[in-house]
N, CA, C and O of each residue as an XYZ file, in Angstrom:
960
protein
N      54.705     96.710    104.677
C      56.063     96.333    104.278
C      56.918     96.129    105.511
O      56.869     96.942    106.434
N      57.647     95.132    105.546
C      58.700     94.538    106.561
C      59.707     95.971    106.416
O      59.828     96.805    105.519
N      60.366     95.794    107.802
C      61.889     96.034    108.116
C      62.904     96.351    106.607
O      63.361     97.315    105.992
N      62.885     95.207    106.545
C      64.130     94.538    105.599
C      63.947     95.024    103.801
O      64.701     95.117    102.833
N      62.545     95.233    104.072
C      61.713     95.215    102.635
C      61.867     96.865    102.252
O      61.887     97.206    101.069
N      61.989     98.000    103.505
C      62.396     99.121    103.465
C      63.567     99.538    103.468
O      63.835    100.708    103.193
N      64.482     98.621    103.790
C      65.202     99.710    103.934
C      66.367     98.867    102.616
O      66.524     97.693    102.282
N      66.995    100.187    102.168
C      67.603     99.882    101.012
C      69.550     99.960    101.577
O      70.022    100.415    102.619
N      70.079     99.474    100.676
C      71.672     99.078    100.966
C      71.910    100.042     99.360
O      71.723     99.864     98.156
N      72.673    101.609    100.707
C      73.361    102.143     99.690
C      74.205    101.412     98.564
O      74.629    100.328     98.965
N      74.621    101.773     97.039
C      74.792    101.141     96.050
C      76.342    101.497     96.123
O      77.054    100.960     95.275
N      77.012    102.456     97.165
C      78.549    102.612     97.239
C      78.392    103.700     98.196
O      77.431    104.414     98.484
N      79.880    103.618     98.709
C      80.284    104.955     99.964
C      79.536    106.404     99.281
O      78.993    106.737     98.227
N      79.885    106.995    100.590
C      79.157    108.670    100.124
C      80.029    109.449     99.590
O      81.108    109.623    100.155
N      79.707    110.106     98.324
C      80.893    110.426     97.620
C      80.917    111.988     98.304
O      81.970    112.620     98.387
N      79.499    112.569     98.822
C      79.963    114.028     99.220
C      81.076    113.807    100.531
O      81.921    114.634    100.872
N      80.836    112.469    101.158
C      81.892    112.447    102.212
C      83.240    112.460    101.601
O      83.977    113.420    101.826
N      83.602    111.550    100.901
C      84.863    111.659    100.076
C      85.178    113.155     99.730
O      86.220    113.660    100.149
N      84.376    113.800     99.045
C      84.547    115.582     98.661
C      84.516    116.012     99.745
O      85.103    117.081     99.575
N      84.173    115.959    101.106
C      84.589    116.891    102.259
C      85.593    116.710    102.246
O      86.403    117.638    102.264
N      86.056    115.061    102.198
C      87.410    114.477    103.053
C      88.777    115.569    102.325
O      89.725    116.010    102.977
N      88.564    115.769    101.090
C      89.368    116.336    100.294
C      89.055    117.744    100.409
O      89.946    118.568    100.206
N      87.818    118.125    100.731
C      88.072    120.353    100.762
C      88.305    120.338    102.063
O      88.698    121.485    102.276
N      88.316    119.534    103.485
C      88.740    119.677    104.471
C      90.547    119.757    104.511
O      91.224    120.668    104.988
N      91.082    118.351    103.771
C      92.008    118.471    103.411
C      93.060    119.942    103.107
O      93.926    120.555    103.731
N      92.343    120.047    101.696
C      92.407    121.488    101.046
C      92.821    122.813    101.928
O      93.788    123.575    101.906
N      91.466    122.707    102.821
C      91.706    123.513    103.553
C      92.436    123.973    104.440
O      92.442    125.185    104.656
N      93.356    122.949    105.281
C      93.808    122.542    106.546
C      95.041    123.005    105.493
O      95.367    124.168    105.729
N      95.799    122.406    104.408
C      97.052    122.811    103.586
C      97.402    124.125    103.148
O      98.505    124.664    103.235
N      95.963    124.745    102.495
C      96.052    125.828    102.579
C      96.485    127.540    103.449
O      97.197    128.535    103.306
N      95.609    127.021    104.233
C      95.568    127.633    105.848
C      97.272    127.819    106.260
O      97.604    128.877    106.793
N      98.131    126.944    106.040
C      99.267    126.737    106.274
C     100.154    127.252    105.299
O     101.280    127.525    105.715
N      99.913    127.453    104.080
C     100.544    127.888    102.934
C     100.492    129.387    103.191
O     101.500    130.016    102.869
N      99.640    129.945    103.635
C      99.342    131.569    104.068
C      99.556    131.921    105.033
O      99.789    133.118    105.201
N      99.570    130.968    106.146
C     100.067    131.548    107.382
C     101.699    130.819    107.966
O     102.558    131.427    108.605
N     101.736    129.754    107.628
C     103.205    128.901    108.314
C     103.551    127.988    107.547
O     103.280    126.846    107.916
N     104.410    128.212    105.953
C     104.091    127.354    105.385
C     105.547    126.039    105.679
O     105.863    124.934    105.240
N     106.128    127.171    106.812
C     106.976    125.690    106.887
C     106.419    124.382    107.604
O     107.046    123.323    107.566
N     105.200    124.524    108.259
C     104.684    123.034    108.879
C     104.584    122.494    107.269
O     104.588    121.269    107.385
N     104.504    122.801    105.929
C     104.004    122.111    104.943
C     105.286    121.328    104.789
O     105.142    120.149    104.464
N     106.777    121.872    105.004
C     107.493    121.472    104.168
C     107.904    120.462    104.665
O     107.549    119.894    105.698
N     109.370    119.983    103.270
C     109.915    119.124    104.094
C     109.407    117.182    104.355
O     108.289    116.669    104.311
N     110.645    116.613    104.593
C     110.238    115.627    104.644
C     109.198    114.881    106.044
O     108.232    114.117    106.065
N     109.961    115.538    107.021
C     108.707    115.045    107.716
C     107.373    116.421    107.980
O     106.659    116.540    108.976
N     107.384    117.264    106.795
C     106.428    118.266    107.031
C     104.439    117.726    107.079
O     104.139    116.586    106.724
N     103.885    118.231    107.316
C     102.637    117.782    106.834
C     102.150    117.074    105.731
O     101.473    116.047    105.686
N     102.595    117.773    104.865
C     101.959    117.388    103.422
C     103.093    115.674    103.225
O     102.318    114.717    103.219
N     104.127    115.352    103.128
C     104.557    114.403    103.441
C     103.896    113.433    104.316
O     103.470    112.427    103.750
N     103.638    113.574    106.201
C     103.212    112.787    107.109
C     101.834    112.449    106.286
O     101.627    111.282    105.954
N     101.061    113.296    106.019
C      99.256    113.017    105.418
C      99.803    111.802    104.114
O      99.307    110.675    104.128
N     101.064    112.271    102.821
C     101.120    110.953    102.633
C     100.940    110.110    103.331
O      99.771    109.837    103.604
N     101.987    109.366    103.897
C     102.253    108.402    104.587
C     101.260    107.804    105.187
O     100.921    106.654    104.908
N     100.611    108.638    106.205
C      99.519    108.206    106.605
C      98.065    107.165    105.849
O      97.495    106.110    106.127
N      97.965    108.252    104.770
C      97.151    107.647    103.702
C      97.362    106.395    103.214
O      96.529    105.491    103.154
N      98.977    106.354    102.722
C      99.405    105.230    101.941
C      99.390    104.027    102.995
O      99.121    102.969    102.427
N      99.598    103.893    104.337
C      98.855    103.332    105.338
C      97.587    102.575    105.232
O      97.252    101.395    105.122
N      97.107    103.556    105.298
C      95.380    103.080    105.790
C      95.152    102.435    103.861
O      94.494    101.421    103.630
N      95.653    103.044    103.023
C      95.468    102.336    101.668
C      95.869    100.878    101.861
O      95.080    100.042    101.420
N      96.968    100.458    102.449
C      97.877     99.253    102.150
C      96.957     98.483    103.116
O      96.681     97.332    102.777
N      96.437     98.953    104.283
C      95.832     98.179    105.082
C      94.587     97.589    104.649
O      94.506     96.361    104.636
N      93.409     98.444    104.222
C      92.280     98.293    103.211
C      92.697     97.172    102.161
O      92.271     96.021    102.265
N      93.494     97.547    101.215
C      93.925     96.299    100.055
C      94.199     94.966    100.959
O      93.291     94.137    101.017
N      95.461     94.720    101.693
C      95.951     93.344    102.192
C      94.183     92.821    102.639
O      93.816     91.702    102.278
N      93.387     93.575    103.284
C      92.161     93.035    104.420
C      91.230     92.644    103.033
O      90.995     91.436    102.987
N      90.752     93.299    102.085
C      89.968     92.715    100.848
C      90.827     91.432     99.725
O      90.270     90.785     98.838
N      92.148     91.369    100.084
C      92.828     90.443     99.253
C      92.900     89.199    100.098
O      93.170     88.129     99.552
N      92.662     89.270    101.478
C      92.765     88.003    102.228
C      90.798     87.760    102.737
O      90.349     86.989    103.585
N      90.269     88.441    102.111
C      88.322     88.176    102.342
C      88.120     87.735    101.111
O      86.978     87.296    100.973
N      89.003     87.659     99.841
C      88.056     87.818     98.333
C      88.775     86.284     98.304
O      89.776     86.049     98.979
N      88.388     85.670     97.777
C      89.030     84.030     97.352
C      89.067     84.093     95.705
O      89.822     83.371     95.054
N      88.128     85.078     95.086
C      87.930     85.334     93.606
C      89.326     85.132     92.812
O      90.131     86.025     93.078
N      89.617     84.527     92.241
C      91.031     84.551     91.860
C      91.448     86.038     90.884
O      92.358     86.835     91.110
N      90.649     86.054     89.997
C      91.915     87.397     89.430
C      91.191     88.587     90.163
O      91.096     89.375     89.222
N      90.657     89.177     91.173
C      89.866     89.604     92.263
C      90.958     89.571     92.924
O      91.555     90.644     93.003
N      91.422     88.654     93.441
C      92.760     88.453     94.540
C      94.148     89.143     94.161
O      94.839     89.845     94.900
N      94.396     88.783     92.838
C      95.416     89.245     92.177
C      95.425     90.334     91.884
O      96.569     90.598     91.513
N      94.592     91.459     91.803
C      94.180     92.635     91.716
C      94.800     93.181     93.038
O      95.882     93.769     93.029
N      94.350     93.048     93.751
C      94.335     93.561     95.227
C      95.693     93.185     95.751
O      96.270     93.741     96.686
N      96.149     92.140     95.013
C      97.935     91.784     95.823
C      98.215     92.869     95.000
O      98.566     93.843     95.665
N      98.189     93.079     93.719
C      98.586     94.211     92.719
C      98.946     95.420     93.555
O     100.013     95.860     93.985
N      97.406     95.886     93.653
C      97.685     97.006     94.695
C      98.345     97.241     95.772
O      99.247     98.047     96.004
N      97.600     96.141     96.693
C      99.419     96.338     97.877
C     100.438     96.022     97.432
O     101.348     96.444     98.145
N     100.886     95.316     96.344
C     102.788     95.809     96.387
C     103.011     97.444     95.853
O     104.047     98.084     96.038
N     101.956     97.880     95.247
C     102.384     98.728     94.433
C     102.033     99.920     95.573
O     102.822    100.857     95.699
N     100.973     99.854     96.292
C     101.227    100.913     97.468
C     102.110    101.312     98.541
O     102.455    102.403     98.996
N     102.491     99.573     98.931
C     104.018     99.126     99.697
C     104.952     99.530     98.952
O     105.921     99.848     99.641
N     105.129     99.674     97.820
C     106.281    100.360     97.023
C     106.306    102.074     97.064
O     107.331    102.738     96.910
N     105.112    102.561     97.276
C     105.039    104.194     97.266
C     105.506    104.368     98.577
O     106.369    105.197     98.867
N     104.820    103.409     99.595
C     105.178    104.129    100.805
C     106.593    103.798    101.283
O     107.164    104.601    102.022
N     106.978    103.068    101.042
C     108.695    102.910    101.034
C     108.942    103.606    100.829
O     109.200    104.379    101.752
N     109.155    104.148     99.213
C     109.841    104.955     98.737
C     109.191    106.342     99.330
O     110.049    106.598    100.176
N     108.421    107.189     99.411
C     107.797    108.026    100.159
C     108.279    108.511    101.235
O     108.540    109.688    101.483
N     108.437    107.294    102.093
C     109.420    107.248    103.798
C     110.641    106.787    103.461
O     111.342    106.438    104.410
N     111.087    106.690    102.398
C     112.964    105.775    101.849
C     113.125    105.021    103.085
O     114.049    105.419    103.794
N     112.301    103.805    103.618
C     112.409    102.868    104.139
C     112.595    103.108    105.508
O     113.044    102.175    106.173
N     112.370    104.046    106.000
C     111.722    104.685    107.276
C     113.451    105.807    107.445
O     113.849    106.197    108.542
N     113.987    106.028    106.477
C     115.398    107.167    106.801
C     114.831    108.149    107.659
O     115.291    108.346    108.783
N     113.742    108.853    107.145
C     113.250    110.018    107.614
C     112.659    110.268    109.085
O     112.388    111.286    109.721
N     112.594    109.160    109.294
C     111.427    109.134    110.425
C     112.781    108.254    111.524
O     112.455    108.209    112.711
N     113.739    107.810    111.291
C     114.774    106.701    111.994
C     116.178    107.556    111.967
O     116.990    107.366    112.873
N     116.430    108.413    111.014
C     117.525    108.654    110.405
C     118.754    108.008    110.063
O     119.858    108.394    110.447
N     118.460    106.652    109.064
C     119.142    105.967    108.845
C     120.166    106.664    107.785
O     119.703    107.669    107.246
N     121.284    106.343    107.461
C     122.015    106.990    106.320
C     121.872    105.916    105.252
O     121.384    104.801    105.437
N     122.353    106.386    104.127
C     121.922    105.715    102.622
C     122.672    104.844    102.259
O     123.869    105.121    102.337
N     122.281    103.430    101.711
C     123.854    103.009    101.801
C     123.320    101.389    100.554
O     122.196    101.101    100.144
N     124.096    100.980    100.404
C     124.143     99.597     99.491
C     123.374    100.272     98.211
O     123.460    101.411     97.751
N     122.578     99.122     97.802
C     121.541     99.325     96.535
C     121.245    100.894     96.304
O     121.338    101.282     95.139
N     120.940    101.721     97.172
C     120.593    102.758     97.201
C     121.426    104.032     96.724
O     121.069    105.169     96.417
N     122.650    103.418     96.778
C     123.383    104.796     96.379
C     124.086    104.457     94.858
O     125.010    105.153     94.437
N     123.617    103.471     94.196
C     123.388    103.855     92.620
C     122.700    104.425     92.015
O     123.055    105.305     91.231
N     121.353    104.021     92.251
C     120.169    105.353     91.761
C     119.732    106.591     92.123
O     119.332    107.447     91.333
N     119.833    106.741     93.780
C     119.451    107.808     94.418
C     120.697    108.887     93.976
O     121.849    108.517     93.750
N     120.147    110.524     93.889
C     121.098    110.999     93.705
C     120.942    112.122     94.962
O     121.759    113.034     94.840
N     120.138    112.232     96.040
C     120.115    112.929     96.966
C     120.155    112.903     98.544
O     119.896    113.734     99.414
N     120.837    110.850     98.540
C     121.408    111.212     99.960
C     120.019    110.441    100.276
O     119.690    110.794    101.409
N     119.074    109.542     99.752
C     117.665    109.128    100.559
C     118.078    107.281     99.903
O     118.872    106.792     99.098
N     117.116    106.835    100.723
C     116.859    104.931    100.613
C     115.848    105.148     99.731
O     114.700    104.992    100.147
N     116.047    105.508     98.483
C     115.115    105.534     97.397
C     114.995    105.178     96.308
O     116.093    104.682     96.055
N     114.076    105.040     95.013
C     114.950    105.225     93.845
C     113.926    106.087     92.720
O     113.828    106.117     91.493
N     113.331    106.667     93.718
C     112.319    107.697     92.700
C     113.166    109.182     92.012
O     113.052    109.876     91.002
N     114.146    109.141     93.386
C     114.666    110.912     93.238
C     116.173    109.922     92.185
O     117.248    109.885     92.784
N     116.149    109.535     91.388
C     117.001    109.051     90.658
C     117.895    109.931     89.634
O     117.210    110.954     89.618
N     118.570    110.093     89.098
C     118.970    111.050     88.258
C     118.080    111.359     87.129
O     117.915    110.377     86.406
N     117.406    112.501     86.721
C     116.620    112.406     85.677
C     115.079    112.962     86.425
O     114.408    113.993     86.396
N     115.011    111.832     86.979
C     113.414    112.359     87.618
C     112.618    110.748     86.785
O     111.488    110.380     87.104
N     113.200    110.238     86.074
C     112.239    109.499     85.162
C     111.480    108.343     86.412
O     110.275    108.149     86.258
N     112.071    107.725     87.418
C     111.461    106.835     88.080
C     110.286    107.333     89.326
O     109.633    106.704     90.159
N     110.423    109.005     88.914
C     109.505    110.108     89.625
C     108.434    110.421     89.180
O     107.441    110.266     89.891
N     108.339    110.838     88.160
C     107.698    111.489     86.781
C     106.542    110.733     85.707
O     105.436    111.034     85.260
N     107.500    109.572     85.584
C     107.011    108.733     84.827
C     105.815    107.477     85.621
O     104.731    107.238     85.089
N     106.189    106.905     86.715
C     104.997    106.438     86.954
C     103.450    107.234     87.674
O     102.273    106.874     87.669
N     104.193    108.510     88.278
C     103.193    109.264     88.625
C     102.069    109.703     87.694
O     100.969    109.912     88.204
N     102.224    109.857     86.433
C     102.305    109.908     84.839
C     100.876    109.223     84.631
O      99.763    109.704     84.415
N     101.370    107.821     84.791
C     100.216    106.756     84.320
C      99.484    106.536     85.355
O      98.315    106.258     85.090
N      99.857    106.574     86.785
C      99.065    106.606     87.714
C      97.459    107.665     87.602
O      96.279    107.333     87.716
N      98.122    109.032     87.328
C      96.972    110.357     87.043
C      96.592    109.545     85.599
O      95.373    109.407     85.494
N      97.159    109.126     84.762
C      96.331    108.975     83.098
C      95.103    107.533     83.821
O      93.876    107.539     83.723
N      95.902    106.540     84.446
C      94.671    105.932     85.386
C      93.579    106.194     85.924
O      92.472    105.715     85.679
N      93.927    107.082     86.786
C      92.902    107.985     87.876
C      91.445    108.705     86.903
O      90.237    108.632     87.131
N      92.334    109.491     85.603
C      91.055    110.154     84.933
C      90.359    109.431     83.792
O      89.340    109.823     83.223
N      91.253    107.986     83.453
C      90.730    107.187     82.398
C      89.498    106.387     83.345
O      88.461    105.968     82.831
N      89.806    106.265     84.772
C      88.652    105.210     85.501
C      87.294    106.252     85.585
O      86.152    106.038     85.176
N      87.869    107.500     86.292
C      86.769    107.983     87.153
C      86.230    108.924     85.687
O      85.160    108.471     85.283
N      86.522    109.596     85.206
C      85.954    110.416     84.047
C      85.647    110.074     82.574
O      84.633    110.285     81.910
N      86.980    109.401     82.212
C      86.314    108.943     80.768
C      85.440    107.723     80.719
O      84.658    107.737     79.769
N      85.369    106.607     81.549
C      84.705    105.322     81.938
C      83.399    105.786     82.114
O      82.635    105.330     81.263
N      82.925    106.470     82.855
C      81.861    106.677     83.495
C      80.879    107.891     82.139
O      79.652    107.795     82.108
N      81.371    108.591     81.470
C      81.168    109.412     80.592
C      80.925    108.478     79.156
O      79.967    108.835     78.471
N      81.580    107.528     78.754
C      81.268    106.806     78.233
C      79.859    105.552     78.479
O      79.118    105.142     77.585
N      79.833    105.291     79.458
C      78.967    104.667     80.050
C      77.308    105.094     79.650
O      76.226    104.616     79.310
N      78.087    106.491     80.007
C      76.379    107.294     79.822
C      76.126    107.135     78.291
O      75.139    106.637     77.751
N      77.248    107.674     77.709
C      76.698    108.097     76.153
C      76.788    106.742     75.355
O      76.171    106.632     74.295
N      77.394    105.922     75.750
C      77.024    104.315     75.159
C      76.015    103.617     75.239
O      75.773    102.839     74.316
N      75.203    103.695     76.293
C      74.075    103.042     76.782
C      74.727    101.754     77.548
O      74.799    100.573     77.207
N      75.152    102.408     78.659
C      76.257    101.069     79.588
C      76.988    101.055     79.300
O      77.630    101.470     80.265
N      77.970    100.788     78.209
C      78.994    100.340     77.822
C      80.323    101.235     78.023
O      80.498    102.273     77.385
N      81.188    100.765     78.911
C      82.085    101.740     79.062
C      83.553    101.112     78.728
O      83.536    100.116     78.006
N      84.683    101.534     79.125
C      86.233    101.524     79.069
C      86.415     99.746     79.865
O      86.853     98.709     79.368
N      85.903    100.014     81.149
C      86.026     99.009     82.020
C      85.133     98.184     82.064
O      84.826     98.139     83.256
N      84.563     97.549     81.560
C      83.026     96.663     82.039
C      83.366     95.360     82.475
O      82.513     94.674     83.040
N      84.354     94.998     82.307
C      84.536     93.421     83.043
C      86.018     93.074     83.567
O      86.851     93.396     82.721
N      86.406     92.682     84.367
C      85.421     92.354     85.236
C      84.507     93.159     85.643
O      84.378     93.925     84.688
N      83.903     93.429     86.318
C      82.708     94.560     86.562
C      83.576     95.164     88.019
O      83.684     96.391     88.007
N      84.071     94.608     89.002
C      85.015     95.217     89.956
C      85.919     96.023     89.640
O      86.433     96.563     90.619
N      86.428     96.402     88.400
C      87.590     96.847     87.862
C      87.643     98.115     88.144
O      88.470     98.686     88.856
N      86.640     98.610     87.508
C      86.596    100.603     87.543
C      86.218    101.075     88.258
O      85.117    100.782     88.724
N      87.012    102.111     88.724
C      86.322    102.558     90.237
C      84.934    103.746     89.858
O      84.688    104.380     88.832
N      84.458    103.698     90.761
C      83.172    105.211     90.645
C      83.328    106.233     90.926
O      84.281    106.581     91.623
N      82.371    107.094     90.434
C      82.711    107.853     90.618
C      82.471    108.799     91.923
O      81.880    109.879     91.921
N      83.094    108.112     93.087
C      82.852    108.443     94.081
C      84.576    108.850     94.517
O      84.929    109.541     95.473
N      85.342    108.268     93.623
C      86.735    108.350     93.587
C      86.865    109.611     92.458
O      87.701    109.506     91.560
N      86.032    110.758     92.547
C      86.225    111.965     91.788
C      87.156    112.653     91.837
O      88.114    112.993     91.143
N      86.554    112.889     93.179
C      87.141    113.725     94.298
C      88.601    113.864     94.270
O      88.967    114.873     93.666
N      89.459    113.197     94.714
C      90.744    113.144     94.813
C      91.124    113.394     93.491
O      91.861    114.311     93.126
N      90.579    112.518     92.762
C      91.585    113.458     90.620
C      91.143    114.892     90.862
O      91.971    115.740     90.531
N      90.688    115.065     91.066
C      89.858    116.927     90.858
C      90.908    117.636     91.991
O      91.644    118.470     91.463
N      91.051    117.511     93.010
C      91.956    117.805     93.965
C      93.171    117.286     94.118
O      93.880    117.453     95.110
N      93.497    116.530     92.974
C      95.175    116.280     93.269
C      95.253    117.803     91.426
O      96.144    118.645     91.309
N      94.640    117.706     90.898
C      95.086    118.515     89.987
C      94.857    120.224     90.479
O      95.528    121.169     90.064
N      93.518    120.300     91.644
C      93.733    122.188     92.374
C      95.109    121.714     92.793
O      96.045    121.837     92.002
N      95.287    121.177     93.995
C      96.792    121.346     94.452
C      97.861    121.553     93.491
O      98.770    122.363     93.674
N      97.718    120.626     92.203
C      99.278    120.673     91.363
C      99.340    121.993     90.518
O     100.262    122.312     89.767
N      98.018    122.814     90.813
C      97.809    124.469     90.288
C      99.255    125.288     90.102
O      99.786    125.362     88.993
N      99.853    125.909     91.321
C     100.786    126.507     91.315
C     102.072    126.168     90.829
O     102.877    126.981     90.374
N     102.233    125.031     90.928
C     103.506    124.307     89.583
C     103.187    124.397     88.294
O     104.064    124.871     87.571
N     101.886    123.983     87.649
C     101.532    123.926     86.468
C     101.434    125.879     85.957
O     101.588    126.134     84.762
N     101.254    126.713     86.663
C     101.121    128.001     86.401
C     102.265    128.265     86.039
O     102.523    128.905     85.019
N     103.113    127.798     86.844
C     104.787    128.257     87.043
C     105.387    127.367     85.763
O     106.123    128.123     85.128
N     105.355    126.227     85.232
C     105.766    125.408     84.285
C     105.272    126.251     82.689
O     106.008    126.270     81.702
N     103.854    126.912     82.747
C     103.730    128.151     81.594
C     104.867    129.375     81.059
O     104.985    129.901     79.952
N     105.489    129.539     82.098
C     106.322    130.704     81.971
C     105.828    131.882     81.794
O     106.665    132.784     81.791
N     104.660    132.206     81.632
C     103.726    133.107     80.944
C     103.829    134.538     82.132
O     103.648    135.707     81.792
N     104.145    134.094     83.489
C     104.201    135.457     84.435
C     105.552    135.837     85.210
O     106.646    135.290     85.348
N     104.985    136.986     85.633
C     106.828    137.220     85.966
C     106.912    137.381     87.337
O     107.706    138.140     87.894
N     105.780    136.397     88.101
C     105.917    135.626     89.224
C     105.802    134.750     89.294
O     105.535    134.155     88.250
N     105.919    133.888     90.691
C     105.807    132.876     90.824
C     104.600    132.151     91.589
O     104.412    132.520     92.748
N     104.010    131.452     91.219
C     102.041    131.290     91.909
C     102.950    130.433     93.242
O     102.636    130.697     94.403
N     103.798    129.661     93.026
C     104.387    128.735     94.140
C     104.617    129.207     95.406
O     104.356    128.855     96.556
N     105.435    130.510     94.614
C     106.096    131.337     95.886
C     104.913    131.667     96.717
O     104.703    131.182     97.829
N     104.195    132.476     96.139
C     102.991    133.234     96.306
C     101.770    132.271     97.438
O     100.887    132.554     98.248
N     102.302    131.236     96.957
C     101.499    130.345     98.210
C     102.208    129.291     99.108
O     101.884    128.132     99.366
N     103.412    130.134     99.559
C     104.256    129.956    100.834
C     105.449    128.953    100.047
O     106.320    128.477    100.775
N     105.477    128.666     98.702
C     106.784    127.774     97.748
C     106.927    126.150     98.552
O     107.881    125.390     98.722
N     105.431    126.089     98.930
C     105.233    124.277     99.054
C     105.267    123.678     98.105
O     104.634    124.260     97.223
N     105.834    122.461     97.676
C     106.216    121.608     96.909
C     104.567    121.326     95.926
O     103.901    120.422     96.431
N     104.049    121.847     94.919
C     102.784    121.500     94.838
C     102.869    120.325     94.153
O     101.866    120.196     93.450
N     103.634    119.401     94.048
C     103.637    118.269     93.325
C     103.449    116.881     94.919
O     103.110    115.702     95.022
N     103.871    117.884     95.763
C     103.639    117.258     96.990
C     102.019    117.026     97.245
O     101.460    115.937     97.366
N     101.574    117.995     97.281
C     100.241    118.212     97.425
C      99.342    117.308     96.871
O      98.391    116.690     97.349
N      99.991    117.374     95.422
C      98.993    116.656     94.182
C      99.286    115.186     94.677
O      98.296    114.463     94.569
N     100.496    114.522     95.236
C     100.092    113.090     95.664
C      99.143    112.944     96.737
O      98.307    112.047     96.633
N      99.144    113.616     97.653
C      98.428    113.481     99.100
C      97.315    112.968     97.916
O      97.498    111.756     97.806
N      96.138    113.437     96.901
C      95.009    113.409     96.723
C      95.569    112.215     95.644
O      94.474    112.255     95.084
N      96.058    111.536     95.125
C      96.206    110.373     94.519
C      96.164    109.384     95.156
O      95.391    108.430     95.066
N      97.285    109.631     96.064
C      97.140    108.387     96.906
C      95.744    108.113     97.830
O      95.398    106.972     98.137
N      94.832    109.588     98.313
C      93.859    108.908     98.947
C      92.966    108.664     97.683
O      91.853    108.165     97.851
N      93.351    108.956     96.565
C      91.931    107.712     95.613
C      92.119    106.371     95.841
O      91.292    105.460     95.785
N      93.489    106.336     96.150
C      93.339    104.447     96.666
C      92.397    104.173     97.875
O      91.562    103.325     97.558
N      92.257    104.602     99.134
C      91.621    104.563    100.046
C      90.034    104.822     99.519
O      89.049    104.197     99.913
N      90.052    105.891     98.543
C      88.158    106.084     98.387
C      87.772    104.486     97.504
O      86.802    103.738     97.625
N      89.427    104.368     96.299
C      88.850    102.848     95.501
C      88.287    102.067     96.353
O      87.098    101.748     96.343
N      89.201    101.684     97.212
C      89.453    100.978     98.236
C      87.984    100.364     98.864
O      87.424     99.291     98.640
N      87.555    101.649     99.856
C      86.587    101.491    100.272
C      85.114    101.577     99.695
O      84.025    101.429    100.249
N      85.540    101.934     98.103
C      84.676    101.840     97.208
C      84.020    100.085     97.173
O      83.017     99.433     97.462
N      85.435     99.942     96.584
C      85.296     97.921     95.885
C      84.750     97.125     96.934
O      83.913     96.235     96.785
N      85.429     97.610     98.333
C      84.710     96.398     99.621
C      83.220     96.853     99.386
O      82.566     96.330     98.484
N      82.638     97.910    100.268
C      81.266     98.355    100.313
C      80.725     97.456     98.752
O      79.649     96.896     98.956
N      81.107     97.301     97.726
C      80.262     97.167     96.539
C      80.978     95.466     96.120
O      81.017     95.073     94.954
N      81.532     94.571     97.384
C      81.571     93.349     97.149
C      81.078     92.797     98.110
O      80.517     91.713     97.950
N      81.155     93.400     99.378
C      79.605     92.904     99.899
C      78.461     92.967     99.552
O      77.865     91.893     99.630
N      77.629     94.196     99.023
C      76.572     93.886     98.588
C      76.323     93.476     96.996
O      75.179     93.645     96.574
N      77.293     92.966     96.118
C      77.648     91.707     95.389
C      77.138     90.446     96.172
O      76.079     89.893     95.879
N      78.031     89.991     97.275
C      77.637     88.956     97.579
C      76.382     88.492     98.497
O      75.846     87.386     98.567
N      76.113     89.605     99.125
C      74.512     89.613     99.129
C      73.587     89.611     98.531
O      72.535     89.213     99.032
N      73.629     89.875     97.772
C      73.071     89.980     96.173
C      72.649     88.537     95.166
O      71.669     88.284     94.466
N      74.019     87.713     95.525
C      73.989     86.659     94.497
C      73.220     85.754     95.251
O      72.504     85.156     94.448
N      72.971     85.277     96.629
C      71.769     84.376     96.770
C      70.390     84.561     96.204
O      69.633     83.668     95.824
N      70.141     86.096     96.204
C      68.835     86.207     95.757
C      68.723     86.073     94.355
O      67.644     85.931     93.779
N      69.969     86.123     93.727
C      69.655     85.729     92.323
C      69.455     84.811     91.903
O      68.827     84.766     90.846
N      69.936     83.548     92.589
C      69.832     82.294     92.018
C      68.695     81.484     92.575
O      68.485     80.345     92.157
């Protein structure tokens, strides 16, 4: 047997790498919650910058597969995603205030009610709350119920066509770890104790936490869909 004839083209990224990327994560936040949890806080604290960062390397990944794919609703997908990641990280950084210290001003100071270039922290919470909402009902309808169906259908799942659509489950990782992180809010939202789990783990924002691992499912999609549209298109000469 040839070279070429051995060796095989993994079928998608390594998902235990993705699960380090996230208990390394984990860990590094943690560590800080018990010993200094003010590096967590805060807008330009850690757990914030690791947004940002992420939503970065996400926006960069999407624009680079939306200007390689010529596929038309393939393309439109992927512009999808970068506006809608360019929209988190705006709002995330309120248009770089935090990092520039710009003050708040025009459009911004109808919706915002806390002094930021935003319009998530709006009165209410609803432009907070609510898309974060469908984003997570996204996250566990792709990676858990799709794939669970799949099995017990015989193929047939939630997403099957286009066939690029649903991510794998290599994008676990991050739903499973944006919901440990959102732990100590959701304990505290029970009422059931007559402490507080938040406090108890240095009173970091755990809703903070729980985005860091949303937003990098865009980066695992991300680098999911490229890896598995190249070897798509390697693929289709030999088929025909």
């Amino acid at each position: 047997m040839t070279g070429d004839a051995t060796k095989q083209q993994r079928a998608d990224i390594s998902a235990p790498a993705i699960w380090l990327i996230c208990l390394a994560l984990y860990a590094l936040f943690m560590f800080f919650a018990f010993t200094q949890p003010s590096v967590l806080k805060g807008e330009l604290g850690l757990l914030e910058n690791t947004q940002t960062a992420i939503l970065i390397v996400a926006l960069a990944l999407a624009v680079r597969l939306a200007f390689q794919n010529s596929e038309k609703w393939l393309r439109w997908w992927l512009v999808l995603i970068s506006v809608g990641v360019l929209y988190l990280l705006t709002e995330e950084t309120s248009w770089g205030q935090h990092y520039f210290g710009w003050e708040m001003h025009g459009f911004f100071e109808i919706f915002n009610d806390q002094g930021e270039n935003n319009i998530h922290n709006s009165g209410g919470g609803w432009l907070d709350q609510k898309p974060r909402a469908i984003l997570l009902f996204g996250m566990i309808l792709g990676t858990i119920v799709h794939p669970l169906m799949k099995r017990y259908r015989n193929g047939r799942g939630l997403f099957d066509n286009p066939w690029w659509l649903a991510p794998t489950l290599v994008c676990l990782g991050p739903v499973i770890f944006s919901q440990i992180g959102a732990i100590p809010e959701r304990i505290d939202d029970l009422n059931m104790f007559s402490f507080s789990a938040q406090a108890f783990t240095g009173g970091y924002r755990s809703s903070e936490m729980e985005e860091v691992y949303m937003y990098l499912f865009f980066v695992a999609y991300l680098l999911s869909l490229g890896h598995r549209l190249k070897l798509h298109k390697a693929q289709a000469p030999a088929a025909t």
